[in-house]
C-alpha positions in Angstrom: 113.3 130.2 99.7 113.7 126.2 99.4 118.0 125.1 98.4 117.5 124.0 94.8 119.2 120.6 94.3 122.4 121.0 91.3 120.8 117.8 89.5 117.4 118.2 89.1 116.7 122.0 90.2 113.9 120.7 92.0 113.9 122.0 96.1 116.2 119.2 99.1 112.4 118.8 100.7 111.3 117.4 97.0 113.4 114.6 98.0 112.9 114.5 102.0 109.0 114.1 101.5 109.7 111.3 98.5 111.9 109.0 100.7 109.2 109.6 103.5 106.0 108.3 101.1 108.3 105.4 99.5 108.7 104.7 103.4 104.8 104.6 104.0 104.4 102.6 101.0 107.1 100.0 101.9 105.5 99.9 105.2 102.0 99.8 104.2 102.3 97.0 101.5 105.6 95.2 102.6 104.0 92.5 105.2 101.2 92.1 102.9 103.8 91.6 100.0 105.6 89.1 102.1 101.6 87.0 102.3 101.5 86.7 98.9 104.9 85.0 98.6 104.9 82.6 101.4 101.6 81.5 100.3 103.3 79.9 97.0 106.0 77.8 99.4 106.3 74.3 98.9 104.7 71.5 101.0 107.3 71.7 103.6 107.1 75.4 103.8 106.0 76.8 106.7 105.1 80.4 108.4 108.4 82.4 108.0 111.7 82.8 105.7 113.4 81.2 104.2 110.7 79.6 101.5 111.2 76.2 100.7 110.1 75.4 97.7 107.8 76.9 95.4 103.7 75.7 94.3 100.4 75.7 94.7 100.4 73.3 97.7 98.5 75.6 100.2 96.2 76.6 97.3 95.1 73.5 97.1 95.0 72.6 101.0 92.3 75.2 100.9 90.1 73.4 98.1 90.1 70.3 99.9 89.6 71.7 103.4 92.5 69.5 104.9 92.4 72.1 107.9 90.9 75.2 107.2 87.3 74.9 108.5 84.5 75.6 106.7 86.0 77.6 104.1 83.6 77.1 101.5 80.8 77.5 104.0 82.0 81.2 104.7 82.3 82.0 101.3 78.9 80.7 100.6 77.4 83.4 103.4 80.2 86.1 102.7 79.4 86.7 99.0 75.7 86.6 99.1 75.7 89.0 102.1 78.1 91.5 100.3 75.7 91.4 97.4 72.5 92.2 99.8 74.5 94.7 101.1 75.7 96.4 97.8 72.1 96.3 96.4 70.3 97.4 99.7 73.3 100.6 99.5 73.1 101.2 96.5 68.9 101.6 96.4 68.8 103.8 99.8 71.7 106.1 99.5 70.4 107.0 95.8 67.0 107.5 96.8 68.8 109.8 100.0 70.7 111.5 97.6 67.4 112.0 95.3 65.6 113.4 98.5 68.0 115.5 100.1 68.5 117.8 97.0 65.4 119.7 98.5 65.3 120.7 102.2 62.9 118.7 104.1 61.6 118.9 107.9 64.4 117.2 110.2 66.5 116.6 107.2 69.3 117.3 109.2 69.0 115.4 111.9 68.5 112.3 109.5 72.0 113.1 107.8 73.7 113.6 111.0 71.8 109.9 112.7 72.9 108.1 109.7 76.8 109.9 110.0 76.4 109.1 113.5 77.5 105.5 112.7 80.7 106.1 111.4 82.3 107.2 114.5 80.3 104.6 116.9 83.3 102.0 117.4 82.1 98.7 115.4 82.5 96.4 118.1 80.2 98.2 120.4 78.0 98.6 118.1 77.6 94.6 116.9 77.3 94.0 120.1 74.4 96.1 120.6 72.7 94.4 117.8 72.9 91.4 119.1 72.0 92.0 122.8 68.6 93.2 121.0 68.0 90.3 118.7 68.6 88.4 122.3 65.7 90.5 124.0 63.5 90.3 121.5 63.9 86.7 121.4 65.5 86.9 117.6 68.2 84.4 116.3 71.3 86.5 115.0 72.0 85.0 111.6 74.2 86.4 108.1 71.1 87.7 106.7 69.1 89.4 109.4 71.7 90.8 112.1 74.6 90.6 110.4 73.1 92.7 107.5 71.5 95.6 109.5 75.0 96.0 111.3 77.5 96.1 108.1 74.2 98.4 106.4 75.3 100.7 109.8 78.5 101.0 108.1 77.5 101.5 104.0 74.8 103.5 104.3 76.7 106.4 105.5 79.9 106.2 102.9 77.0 105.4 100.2 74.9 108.6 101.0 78.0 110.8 101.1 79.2 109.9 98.4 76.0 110.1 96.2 75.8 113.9 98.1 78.9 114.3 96.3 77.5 113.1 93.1 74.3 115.1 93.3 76.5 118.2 94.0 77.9 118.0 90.2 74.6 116.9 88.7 72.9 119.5 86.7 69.2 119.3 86.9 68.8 121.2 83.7 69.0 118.3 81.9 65.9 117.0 84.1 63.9 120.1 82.8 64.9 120.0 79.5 63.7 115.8 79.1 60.5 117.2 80.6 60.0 119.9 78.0 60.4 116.7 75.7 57.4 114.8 76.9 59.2 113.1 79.4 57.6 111.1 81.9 59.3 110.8 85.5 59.8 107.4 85.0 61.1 108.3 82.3 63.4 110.9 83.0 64.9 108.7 86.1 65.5 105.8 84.0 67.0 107.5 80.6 68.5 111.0 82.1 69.4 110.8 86.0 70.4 107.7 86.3 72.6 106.9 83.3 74.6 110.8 84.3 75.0 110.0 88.0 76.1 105.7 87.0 79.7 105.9 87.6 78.9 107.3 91.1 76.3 104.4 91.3 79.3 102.1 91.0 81.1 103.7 93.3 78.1 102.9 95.8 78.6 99.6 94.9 82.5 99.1 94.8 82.0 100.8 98.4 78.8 98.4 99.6 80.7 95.0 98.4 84.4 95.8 99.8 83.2 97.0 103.1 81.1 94.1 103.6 82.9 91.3 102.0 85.7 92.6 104.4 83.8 93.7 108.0 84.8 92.0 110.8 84.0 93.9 114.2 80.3 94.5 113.3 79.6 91.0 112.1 81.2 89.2 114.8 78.5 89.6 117.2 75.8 89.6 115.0 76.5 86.6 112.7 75.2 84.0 114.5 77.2 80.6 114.7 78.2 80.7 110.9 81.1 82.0 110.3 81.6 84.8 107.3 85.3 84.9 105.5 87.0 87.3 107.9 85.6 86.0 110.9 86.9 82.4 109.5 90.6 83.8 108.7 89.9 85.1 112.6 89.6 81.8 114.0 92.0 79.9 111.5 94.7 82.7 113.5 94.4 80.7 116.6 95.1 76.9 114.8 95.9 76.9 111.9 99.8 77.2 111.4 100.4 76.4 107.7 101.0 78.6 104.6 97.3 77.9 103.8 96.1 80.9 105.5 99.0 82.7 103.6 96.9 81.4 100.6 93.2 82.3 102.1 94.9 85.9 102.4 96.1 85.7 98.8 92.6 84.7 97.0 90.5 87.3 99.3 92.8 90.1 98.4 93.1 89.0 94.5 89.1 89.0 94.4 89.0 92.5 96.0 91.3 93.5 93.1 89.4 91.8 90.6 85.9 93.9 91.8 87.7 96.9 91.9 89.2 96.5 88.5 85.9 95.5 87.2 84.0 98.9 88.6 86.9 101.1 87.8 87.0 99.7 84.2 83.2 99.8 83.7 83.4 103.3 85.2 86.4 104.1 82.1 84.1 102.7 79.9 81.4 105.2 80.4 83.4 107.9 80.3 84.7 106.9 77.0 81.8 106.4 75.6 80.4 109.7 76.8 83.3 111.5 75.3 82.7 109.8 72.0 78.8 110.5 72.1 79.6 114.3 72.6 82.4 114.2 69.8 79.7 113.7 67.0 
């Protein structure tokens, strides 16, 4: 039997496992904490404590390119390819989920060759991709290498997590729209689709983080264009300024504003789903 604290009644380990996941926290966030604050220093502010100053010096440094590289370049590839990739993940992996609720020959082979490329080491893999654009005489670029490798990496979180989906779905609802009258089409685009959508954003959240942030599949595979993280990569080796303090800053803040978007568009169907059945 746990020692009950005299303050709170609540058991000595309550408190042991509280200070060791405040730890975690601290040590999870803190360095990234300590980014975002260095990368509002002043123009004489460099890579370390003490800050001097305070602005949006670095912020701007990045607009105008004074030493960042193409910047604007990578963001032009990095955006559009996260997009390809969310769509193209979001289309297969709820088809898969579609097809695997019935048992089909060498079903699960499939599921375990598309798994298979989770535990594949990244690296290895990208550079696998790109030794057999070389053979094949192929030029690597964002769009053609670089997205069948970061799909490598997607498709399998997309097609679980859709299993998951489909694992809650009631199909009675598919039955009853086709006692209606319903057509297929029909029944897809009014009844399945619109149960299953905040698991379709999920798929997507997924699809655009993952890509918009890969950097061990796409290096080998991207060609001679740089994508964001591969740019922040190489700004590591010259750049010595705050401004990459301030690259950090925006990249993380966009991944926060996708992620609030899905998660509030996800709210937003459940509300209204809650108000539909309340009448």
């Amino acid at each position: 039997m746990a020692i009950v604290s005299a303050r709170g009644g609540r058991p000595w380990t309550f408190y042991v496992l509280a200070a060791i996941f405040v730890g975690y926290v601290a040590f999870l966030y803190g360095p990234m904490l300590c980014i975002y604050v260095l990368s509002f220093q002043g123009p004489q502010g460099g890579l370390t404590f003490p800050m001097r100053g305070a602005g949006l010096h670095w912020f701007n440094q990045l607009l105008s390119q004074g030493d960042t590289g193409d910047l604007i370049g990578a963001i032009s590839r990095s955006l559009p390819l996260a997009v390809l990739v969310m769509a193209i993940t979001v289309i297969v992996s709820f088809a898969a989920g579609m097809a695997f609720r019935a048992r089909f020959p060498g079903s699960n082979w499939l599921f375990y060759l598309v798994v298979a490329s989770l535990v594949a080491p990244g690296y290895v893999l990208g550079i696998g991709i790109g030794l057999m654009f070389q053979l094949l005489g192929w030029n690597t670029d964002w769009y053609t290498s670089a997205l069948g490798a970061q799909l490598s990496w997607t498709l399998p979180f997309g097609l679980l997590i859709m299993f998951a989906v489909f694992g809650r779905y009631d199909r009675a609802y598919e039955e009853a729209a086709r006692d209606l009258g319903a057509f297929p089409v029909q029944t897809l685009r009014l009844v399945v689709v619109p149960m299953l959508l905040p698991g379709v954003i999920a798929v997507a959240l997924f699809g655009f983080t993952l890509s918009y942030d890969e950097f061990a599949r796409t290096l080998q595979t991207v060609g001679s264009s740089n994508t964001v993280p591969i740019e922040i990569w190489s700004m590591t080796q010259n750049v010595t300024t705050p401004s990459i303090y301030a690259l950090g800053t925006l990249t993380t803040a966009l991944s926060f504003v996708v992620i609030g978007v899905s998660l509030g568009t996800i709210a937003l169907i459940q509300r209204r789903r809650v108000g539909m059945k309340s009448l």
